[in-house]
C-alpha positions in Angstrom: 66.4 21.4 51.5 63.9 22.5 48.6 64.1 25.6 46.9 60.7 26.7 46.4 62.0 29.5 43.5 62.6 33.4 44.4 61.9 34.5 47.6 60.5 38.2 48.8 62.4 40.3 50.1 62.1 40.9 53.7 61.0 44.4 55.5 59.6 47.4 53.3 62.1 48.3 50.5 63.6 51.6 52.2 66.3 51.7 49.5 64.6 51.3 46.6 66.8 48.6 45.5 64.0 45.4 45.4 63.4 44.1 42.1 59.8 42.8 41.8 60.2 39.4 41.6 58.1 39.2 38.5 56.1 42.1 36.6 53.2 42.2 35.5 52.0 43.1 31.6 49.4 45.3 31.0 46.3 43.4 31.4 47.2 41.5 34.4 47.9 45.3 35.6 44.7 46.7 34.7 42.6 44.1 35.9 44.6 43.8 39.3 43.8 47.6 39.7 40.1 47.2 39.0 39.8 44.8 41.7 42.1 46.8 44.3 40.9 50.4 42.7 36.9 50.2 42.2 35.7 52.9 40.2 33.3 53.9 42.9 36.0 54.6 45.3 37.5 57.4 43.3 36.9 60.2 42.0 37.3 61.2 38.1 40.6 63.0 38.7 41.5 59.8 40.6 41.7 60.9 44.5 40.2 58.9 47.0 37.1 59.4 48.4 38.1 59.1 52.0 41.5 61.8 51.3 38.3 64.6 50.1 37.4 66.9 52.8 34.4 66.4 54.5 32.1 68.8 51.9 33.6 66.9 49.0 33.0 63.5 50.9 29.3 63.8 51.3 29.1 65.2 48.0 30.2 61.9 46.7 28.6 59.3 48.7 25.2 61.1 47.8 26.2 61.2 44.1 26.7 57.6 44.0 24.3 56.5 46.8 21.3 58.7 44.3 23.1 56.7 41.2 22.5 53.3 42.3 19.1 54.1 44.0 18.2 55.7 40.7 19.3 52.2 39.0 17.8 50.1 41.5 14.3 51.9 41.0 14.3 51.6 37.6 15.0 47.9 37.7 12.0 47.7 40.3 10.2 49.5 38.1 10.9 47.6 34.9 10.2 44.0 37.0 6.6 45.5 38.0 5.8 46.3 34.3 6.5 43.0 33.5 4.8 40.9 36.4 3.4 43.5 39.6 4.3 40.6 41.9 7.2 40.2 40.6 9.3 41.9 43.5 7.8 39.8 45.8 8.5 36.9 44.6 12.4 38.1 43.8 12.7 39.2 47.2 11.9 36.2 48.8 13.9 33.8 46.7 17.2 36.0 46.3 16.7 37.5 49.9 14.8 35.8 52.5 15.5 31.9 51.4 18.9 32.3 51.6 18.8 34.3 54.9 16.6 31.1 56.4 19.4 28.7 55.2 21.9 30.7 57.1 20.1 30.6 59.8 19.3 27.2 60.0 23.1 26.6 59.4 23.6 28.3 62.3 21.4 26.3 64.3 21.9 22.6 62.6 26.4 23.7 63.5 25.5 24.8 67.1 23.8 22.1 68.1 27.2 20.0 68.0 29.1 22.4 70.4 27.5 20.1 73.3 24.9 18.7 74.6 21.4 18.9 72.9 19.5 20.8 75.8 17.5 23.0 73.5 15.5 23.0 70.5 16.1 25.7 67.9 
């Protein structure tokens, strides 16, 4: 039989006797917590946004929902100083091309689930 290295230990560790089986150094660390942790999702002292109350909650959302509208706007804003059509033409290449390809995905892969008895 192979031995495919150290194995994990099976069920949650009740005892707190399970050795990781390999740790990690301190940028491996921090970048693993950036991607399980976003920024966005906590607040400064480092609660979670779902364990706030439901005051502190909304409070939150709307703090970050008016951040990133405020940031959107102004990149809006910046494109239409630049070229006024500019949006347009942004919104239909990152937006509605790519929404027309999956849909047309959709209906190229359905047509092989049986017979062709409709056009799409």
């Amino acid at each position: 039989m192979a031995d495919y290295g150290p194995r994990a230990p099976h069920g949650p560790d009740m005892t707190g006797t399970h050795e990781p089986l390999e740790e990690m150094n301190l940028d491996e660390k921090g970048a693993f917590d950036r991607l399980i942790r976003p920024d966005d999702s906590y607040t400064p002292d480092g609660v979670y946004w779902a364990d706030l109350n439901l005051v502190q909650r909304i409070k939150f959302v709307s703090s970050y929902d008016a951040a990133e509208a405020k940031r959107e706007l102004s990149s809006i804003w910046a494109m239409i100083k630049r070229d006024p059509l500019s949006p347009i033409s942004y919104y239909f290449k990152n937006m509605v091309l790519p929404g027309a390809g999956l849909g047309l995905e959709g209906c190229v892969s359905s047509r092989w689930d049986g017979p062709v008895d409709r056009v799409c």
